[in-house]
N, C-alpha and C positions, 0 to 999 in steps of 0.2 A: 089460225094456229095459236100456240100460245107457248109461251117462253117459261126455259124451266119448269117443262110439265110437269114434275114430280114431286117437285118441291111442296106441296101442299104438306107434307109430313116429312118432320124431320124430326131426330133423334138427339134429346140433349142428352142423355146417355150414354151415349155412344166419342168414341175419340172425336175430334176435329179430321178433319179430310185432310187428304195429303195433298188438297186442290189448295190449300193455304198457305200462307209465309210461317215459318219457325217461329217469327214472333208472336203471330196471334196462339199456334199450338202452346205456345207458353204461356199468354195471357189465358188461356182457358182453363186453365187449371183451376183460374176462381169461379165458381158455380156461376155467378152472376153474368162474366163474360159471354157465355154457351147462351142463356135467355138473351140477350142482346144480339149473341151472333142469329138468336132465330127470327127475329125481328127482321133482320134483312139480307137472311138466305129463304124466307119464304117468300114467290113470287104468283102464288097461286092458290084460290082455296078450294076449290073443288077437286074430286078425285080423277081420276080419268075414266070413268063410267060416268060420272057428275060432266066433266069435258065432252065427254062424246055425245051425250045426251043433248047437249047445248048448242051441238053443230061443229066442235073443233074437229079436225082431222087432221093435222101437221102436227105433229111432238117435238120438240127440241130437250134431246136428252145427254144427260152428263152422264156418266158412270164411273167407279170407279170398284176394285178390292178394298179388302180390309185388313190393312198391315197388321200381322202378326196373327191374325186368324186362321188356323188351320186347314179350314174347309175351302173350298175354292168359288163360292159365292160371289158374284158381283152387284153390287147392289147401286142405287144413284146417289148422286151427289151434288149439292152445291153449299159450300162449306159444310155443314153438317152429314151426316148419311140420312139417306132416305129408306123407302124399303126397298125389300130385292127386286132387280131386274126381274125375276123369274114370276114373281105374283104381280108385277106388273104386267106383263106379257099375256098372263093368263086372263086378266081382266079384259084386257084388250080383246083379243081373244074372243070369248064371250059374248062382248058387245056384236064381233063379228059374224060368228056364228048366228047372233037372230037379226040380225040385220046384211042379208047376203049380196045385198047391190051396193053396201056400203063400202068405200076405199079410204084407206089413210096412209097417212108418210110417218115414217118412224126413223128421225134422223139421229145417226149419235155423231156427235161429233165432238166431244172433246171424252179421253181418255183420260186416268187418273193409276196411276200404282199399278198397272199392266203389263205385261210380258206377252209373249205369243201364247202362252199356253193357257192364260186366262180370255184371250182372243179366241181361242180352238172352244175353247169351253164355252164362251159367250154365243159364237154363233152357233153351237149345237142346240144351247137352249133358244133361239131365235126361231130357227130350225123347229125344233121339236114342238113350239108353240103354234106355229103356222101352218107350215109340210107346202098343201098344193097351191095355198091363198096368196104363197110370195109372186111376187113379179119379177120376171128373168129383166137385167137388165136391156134394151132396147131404145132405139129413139125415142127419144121425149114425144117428138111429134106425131109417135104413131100411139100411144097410150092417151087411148080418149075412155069414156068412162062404157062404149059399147067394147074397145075393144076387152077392158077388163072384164065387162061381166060374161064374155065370148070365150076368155079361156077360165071365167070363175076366180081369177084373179081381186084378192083384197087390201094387199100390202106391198108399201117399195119400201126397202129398207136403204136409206143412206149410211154407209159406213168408211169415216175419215180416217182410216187405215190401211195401209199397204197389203193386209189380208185378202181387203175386197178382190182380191183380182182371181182369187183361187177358188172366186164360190159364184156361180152366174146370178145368185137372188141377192147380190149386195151393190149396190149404186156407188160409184164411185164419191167421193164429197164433191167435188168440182161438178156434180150434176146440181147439187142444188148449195150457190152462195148464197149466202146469207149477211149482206157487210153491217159494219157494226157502228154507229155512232159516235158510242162510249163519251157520253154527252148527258151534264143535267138538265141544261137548258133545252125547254121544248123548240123553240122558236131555231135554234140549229138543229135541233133533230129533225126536223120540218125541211128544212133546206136541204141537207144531208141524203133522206128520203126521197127528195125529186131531183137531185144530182144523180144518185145510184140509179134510179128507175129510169134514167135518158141516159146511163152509161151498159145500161140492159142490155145483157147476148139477145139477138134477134131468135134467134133459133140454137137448139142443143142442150137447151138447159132450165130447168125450172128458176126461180127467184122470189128470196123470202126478203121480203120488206119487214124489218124486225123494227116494231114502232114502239120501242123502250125507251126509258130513261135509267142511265147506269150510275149509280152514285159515288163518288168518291171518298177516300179515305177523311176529308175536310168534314165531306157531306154528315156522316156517318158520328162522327167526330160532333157536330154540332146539335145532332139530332138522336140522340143514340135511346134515348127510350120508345121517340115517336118511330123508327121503324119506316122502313122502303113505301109501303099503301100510308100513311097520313102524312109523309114529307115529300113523296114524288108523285106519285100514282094520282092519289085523288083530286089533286088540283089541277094539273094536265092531263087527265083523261078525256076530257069533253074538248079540248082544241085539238087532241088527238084523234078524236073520234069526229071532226067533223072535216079534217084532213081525208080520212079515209070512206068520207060520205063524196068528199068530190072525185073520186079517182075510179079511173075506166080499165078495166080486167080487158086482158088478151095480150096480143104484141107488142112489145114495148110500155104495154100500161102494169095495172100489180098484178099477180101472180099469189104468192101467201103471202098474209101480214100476221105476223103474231106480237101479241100483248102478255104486258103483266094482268093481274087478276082481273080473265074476261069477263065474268059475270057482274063486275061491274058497271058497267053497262051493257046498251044493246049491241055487245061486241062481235060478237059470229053472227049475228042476223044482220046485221049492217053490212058485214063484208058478204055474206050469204048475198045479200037484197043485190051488189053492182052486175052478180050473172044475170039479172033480167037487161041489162044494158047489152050483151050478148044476143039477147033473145030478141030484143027491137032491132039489131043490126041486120039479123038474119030475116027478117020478118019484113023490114025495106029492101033489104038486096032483095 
């Protein structure tokens, strides 16, 4: 998976997100603040045809409206806007269509400048994007990858709103946690990650190991040209990445692990490579 999938583009044009403090919306008034803020609201460089291509299939998406904008568009966010939900979906989409055995999670879970009626609207375009490829929700433990391609099933959609309950193809959020570190030190994130993964529902519920590092306002503050990939990312990504080389997929082991910018390393093939530790289990029993 990979964190703040959208983010590869973002808009310095455009307002500040309403996912931000008053104060930063006031510091941006100076051109220069906006390039800064992109520095580290961008957690991703590929697109999501560039992602899917590479083996992601978990999205971690933000969204929000666009105060004062007429149209009822919703598009992604983190601190800057990104582009619409809607040509994201299509993209997706796409990939789906020529790749028909292929399944992904489309999580949204945090909401931004939203009312029900940009919900109503949201999932119609979810809806409109997908139709028969949604998956009704269902026990986790019975969604294996025959049963998807048995009813042609391509998509679960997790939606962390009180709507989901009015539409069967939207996952409740409590299907899939995701807990959070909010940590720059790798070596607790580290810790943190094998605490959550031995605190792991046995059954009922999928679980994302989010293997980030989240900067703080200090961080940010000391680093402010060098940006999220040259002050966090690239110097811990290889202890990160050799964390999730030791780690056994199934019950109680990981489940999804999503990154800042996977392509920088061997990130989805790594996690890709632990389902052969599946296939030697099976293969001894």
């Amino acid at each position: 998976g990979s964190h703040d999938s959208f983010s590869y583009w973002v808009d310095e044009k455009s307002p500040v997100g309403p996912d931000q403090a008053t104060a930063i919306k006031r510091l941006a008034r100076i051109s220069l603040v906006k390039k800064i803020m992109k520095k580290w609201s961008v957690t991703q460089n590929l697109t999501f045809k560039e992602q899917l291509e590479s083996g992601i299939r978990y999205f971690d998406l933000r969204v929000s409206s666009k105060p004062g904008e007429i149209r009822q568009d919703i598009y992604f966010i983190h601190g800057l806007f990104g582009i619409k939900v809607w040509d994201g979906l299509k993209e997706i989409n796409t990939f789906l269509e020529q790749h028909p055995k292929e399944v992904i999670f489309l999580d949204f879970n945090h909401f931004y400048a939203m009312d029900d009626s940009h919900h109503y609207f949201l999932i119609s375009r979810i809806r409109s994007a997908f139709g028969s490829k949604l998956c009704s929700v269902e026990r986790v433990e019975y969604v294996t990858l025959q049963y998807m391609w048995k009813k042609k099933h391509q998509v679960l959609i997790f939606y962390h709103y009180p709507l989901y309950q009015e539409y069967s193809f939207l996952w409740p959020g409590n299907k899939m946690p995701a807990p959070w570190a909010n940590t720059t030190n790798v070596h607790k994130l580290l810790q943190f990650l094998e605490t959550t993964l031995e605190e792991r529902s046995r059954y009922g519920t999928f679980h994302v190991s989010q293997a980030i590092l989240t900067p703080r306002v200090r961080t940010i503050a000391w680093h402010l040209i060098r940006g999220l990939k040259n002050t966090l990312v690239h110097r811990n990504l290889p202890m990160i990445l050799n964390w999730v080389k030791a780690q056994k997929p199934g019950v109680m082991g990981v489940n999804i692990i999503t990154s800042d910018f996977v392509e920088l390393v061997d990130f989805a093939a790594t996690v890709i490579a632990l389902n052969d530790l599946l296939l030697e289990e099976d293969e001894s029993a």
